[in-house]
C-alpha positions in Angstrom: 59.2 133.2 147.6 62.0 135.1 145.7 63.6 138.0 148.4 65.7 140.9 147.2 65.9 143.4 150.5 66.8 146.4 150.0 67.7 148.7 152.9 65.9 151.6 152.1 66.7 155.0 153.6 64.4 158.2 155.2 66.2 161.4 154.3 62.9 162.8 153.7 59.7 163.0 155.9 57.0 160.3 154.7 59.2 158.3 152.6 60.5 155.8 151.8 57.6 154.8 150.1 55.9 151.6 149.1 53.9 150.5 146.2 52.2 146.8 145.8 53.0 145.1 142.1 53.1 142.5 139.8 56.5 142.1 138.2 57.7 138.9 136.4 60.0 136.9 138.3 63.7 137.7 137.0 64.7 134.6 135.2 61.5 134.6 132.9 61.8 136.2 129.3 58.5 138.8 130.6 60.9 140.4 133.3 64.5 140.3 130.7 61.6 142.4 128.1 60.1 145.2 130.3 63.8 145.6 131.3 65.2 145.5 128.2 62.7 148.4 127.1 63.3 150.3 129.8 66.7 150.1 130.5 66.9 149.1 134.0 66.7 145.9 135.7 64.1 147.2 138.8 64.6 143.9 140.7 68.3 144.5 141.4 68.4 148.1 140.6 70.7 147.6 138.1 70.9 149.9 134.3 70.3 148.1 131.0 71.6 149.3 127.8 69.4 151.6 125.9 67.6 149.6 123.2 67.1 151.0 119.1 64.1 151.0 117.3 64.6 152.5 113.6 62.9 155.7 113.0 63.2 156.9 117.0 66.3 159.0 117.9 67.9 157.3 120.7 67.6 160.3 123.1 63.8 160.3 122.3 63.0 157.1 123.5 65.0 157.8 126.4 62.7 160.2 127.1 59.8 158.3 125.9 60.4 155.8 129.0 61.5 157.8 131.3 59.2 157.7 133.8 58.3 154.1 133.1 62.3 153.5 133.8 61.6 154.9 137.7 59.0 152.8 138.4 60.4 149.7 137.3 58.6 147.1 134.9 55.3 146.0 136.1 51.3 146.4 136.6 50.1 148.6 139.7 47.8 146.8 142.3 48.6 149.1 145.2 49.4 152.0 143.7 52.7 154.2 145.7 51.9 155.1 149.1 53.1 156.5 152.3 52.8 153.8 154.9 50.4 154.7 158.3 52.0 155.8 161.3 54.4 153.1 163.2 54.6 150.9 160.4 57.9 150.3 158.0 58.4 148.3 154.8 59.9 145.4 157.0 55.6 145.5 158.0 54.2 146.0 154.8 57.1 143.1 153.2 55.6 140.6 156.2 52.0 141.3 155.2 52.9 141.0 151.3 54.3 137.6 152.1 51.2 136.4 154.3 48.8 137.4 151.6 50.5 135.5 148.8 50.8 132.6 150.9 46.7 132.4 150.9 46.7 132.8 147.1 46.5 130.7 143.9 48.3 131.4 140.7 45.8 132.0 137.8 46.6 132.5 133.6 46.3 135.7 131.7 47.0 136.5 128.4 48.2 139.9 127.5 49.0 141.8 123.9 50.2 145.0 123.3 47.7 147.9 123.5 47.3 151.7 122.9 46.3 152.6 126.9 44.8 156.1 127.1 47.4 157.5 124.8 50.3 155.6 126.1 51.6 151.8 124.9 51.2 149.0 127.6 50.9 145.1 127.9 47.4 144.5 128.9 45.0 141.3 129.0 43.4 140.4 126.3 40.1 139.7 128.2 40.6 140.2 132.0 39.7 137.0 133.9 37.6 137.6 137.4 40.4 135.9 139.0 42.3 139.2 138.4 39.5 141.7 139.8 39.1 139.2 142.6 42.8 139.9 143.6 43.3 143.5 143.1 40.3 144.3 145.2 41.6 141.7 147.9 44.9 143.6 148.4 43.5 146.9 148.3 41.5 146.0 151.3 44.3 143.6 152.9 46.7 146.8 153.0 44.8 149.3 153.7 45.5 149.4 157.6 49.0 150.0 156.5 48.2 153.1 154.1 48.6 156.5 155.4 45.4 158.4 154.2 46.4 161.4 151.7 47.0 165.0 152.3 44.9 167.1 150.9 47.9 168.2 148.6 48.0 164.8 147.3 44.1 165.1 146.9 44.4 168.1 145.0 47.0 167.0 142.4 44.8 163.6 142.1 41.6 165.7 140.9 43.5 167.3 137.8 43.2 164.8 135.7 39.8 165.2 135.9 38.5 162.5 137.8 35.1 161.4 137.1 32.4 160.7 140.4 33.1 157.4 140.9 37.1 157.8 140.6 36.6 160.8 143.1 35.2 158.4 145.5 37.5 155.9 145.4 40.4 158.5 145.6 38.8 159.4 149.0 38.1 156.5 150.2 41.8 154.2 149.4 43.8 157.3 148.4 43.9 156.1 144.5 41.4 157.0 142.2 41.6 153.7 139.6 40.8 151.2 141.8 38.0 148.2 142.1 35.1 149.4 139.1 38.2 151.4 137.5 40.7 149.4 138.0 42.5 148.4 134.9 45.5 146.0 134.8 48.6 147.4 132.6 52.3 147.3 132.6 53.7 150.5 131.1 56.3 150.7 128.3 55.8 154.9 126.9 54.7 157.7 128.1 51.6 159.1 126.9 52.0 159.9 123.1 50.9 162.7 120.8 52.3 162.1 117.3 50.1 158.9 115.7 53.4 158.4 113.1 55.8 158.1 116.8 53.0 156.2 117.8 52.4 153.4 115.5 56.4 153.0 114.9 56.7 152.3 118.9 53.3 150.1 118.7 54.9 147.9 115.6 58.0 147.9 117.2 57.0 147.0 120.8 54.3 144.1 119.2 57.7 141.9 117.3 59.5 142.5 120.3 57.3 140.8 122.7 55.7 138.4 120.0 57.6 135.6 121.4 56.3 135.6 124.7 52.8 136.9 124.3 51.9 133.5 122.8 52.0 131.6 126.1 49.4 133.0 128.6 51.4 134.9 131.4 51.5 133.2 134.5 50.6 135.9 137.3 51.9 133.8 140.9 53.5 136.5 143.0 53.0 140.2 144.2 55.8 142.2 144.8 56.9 145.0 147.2 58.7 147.9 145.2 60.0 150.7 147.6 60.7 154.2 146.7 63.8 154.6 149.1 64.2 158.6 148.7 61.9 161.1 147.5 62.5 161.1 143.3 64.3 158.0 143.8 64.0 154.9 141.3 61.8 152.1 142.8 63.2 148.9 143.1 62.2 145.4 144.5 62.0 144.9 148.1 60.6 141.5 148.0 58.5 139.1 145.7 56.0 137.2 147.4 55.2 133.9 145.6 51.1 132.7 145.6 52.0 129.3 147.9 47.9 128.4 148.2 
């Protein structure tokens, strides 16, 4: 199991908060991509420089990732959450480590993909084994998930959820979860101009060429905390799939 504690702080009623990811283990060429891209290194919290790609201004594709860059390279499985009442991410860490002890790695392959508007990795062909683990985590962490506000409800419903999103949103306080669930790791925001676009799609597809032609190995979860309100996220621990 790789560690890399972090010793978050609470200036701020309900945080820190947690999120449940994948992220690629630090010494594989996945992990040195996404932070390459982004321009920070979420598992030590530490700034990359800001890569070029010909044609985008280097201030626009600072802007282009930003909010990729704050989250930290990876694919969501628990989305960001406030942890329940009496527990801390010291809890949630212990119960991230206890359910990838139970679990066994599995293969996926992945490409580079126009997602709703925005450029992501995502698999190829999704294999159960990845549905099968998403929906066990949701349900292993949900005793540690406070339920949302009704603020947090209300900003959830204006993207326009559809019934079955609704439902989940009120049931696990997440809205693309189990039937909608969709497994991506985000490198853009969403984008509007199809020439920005497809120069950022070519770009992105040579760049990670290399390593898309071996299947990704997916053998760990990881705990990413969100120390202060705004705050970048960064790697509290990754759990490795011992089973």
């Amino acid at each position: 199991m790789d560690k890399q504690r972090t010793a978050p702080v609470d200036h701020t009623p309900g945080w820190p908060r947690a999120a449940i990811y994948f992220a690629p283990a630090a010494d594989s060429a996945l992990h040195d991509f996404g932070a390459d891209w982004l321009g920070r290194d979420a598992l030590i919290g530490a700034p990359r420089p800001t890569p070029t790609v010909d044609g985008i201004a280097p201030e626009r594709l600072a802007a282009i990732t930003a909010d990729a860059r704050r989250y930290g390279f990876h694919a969501t499985l628990r989305a960001p959450f406030h942890p329940a009442d009496g527990v801390d991410i010291a809890r949630i860490i212990a119960a991230a480590e206890a359910f990838g002890a139970a679990r066994k790695p599995f293969d996926l392959s992945l490409e580079v993909a126009n997602h709703k508007g925005f450029l992501a990795l995502t698999p190829v062909q999704a294999p159960a084994a990845l549905g099968v683990l998403e929906a066990d985590l949701l349900a292993h962490f949900d005793a540690l998930v406070r339920p949302p506000s009704p603020d947090e409800l209300a900003r959830r419903r204006q993207a326009n959820l559809n019934p079955a999103q609704d439902a989940h949103l009120r049931r696990w306080g997440y809205p693309y979860v189990l039937d909608q669930f969709h497994f991506h790791m985000t490198l853009t925001t969403r984008l509007s101009d199809p020439e920005e676009l497809k120069t950022l799609f070519d770009a992105l597809r040579a760049r990670a060429a290399p390593m898309l032609a071996e299947p990704l190995r997916v053998d760990a979860i990881a705990v990413f905390v969100e120390a202060e309100k705004g705050a970048d996220f960064i790697c509290a621990a990754r759990c490795s799939f011992d089973a």
